[in-house]
N, C-alpha and C positions, 0 to 999 in steps of 0.2 A: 759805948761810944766815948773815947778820948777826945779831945781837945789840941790843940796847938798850946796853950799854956800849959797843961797835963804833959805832955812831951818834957815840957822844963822842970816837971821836979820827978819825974824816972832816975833814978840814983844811978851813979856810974858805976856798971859793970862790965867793961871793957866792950861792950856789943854798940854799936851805931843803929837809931832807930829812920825811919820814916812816917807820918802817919798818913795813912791811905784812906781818904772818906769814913774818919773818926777809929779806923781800925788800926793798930801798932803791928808794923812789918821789922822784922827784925832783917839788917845787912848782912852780907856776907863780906870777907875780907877776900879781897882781889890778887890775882897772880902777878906775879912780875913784869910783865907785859904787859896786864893792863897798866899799871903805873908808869911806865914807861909811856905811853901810849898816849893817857890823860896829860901828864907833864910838858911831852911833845908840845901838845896842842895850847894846854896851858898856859905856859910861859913864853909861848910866841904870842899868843894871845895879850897876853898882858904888857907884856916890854911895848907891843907896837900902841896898845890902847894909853898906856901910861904916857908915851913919848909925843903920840899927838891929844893927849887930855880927851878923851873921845867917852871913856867909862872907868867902869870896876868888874875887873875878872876877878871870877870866887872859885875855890877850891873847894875839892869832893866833900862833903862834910857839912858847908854851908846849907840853913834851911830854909826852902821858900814857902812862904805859908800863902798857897795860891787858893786853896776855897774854905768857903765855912758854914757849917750846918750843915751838915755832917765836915769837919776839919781835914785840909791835904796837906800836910807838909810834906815836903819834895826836894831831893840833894842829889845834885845834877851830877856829872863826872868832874864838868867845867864850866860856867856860866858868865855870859855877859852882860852887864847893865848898863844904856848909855847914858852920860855923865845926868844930862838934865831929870832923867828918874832917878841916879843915885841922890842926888839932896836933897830928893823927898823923904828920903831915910830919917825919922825922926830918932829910933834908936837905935844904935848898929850895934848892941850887947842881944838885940832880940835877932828873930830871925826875917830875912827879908820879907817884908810885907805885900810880897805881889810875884810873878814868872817872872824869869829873865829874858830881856828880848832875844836872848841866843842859849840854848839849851845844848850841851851834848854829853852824848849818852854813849861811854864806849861797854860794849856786849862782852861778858865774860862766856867760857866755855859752855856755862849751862843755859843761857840766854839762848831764846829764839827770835824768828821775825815777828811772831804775830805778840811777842812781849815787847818787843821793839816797836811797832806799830803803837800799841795801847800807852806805851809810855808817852811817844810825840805825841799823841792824838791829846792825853792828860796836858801836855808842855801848851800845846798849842789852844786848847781848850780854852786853857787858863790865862792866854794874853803871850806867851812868849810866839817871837814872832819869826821863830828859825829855829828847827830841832835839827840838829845832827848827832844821826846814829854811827857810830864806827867800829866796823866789825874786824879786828884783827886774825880770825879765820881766815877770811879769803883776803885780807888788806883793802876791804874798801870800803867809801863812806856812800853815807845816803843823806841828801840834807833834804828836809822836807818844809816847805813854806806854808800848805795848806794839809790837814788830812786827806786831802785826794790830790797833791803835786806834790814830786819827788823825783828825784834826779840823784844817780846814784855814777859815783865817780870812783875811778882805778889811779892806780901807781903814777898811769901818764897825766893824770888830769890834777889842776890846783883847786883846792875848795878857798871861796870866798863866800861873803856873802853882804854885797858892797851895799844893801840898804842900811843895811846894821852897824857895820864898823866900814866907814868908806874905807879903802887902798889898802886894807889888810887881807894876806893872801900867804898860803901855806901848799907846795906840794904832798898830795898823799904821799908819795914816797917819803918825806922828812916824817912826816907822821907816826910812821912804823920804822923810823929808824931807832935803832937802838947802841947802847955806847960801843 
């Protein structure tokens, strides 16, 4: 059983870890589209959260160290934090010390739903308090508020999710746009 500080001294070998209830998962590196996909969301995300001081959007990569005994560290696609949890941040060199109130998770080729499920249900487990899954197979999202409510939205529909960043709002369709 690893640790969340055992994570920080794994020597760099070009592979991205997670650690899953004390066990090291190793990433896979993602298609084109998904990057496309995550950046989408990403960077709208952030310009509108930056512009009204609302939080901190993090990038694929960032680790949230959401339990302990047995250790979860967890790297979202794209995550949000609202401003009054980021300055509980005591050291932003470590890795966030809690869920992000907005989790998402976009599905690569070999991903299913019932790994999609287990991941929200870990996000939401742990305190974040908005998982969305986005599956660019069919082009659509799923944002789920509890393990058992979910609302799964197409090309015509805008995902928000106004408890968490009030007036920010994104059509699925920009979502899956691509250059």
């Amino acid at each position: 059983m690893l640790t969340a500080e055992d994570l920080y001294t794994i020597p760099e070998n070009g592979f991205r870890y997670e650690l899953v209830r004390g066990v090291l998962r190793t990433m896979a590196f993602h298609d084109a589209e998904h990057g496309v996909v995550s950046l989408n969301i990403g960077c709208h995300l952030m310009f509108y959260a930056r512009q009204h001081e609302l939080g901190s959007t993090y990038a694929a990569g960032t680790g949230f160290h959401i339990s302990s005994n047995p250790d979860s560290v967890l790297s979202p696609d794209v995550a949000f934090v609202a401003q009054d949890r980021v300055k509980t941040i005591i050291d932003r060199r470590k890795f966030v010390p809690f869920a992000p109130d907005l989790a998402v998770e976009v599905l690569s080729p070999e991903d299913n739903q019932n790994q999609a499920e287990r991941r929200a249900d870990d996000w939401l487990s742990a305190g974040s308090r908005a998982v969305t899954i986005v599956d660019p197979s069919n082009e659509t999202v799923r944002i789920y508020l509890s393990s058992k409510k979910s609302v799964i939205l197409n090309e015509l529909d805008i995902l928000e999710v106004p408890d968490i960043v009030p007036g920010w709002s994104i059509s699925v369709a920009e979502i899956f746009m691509s250059d």
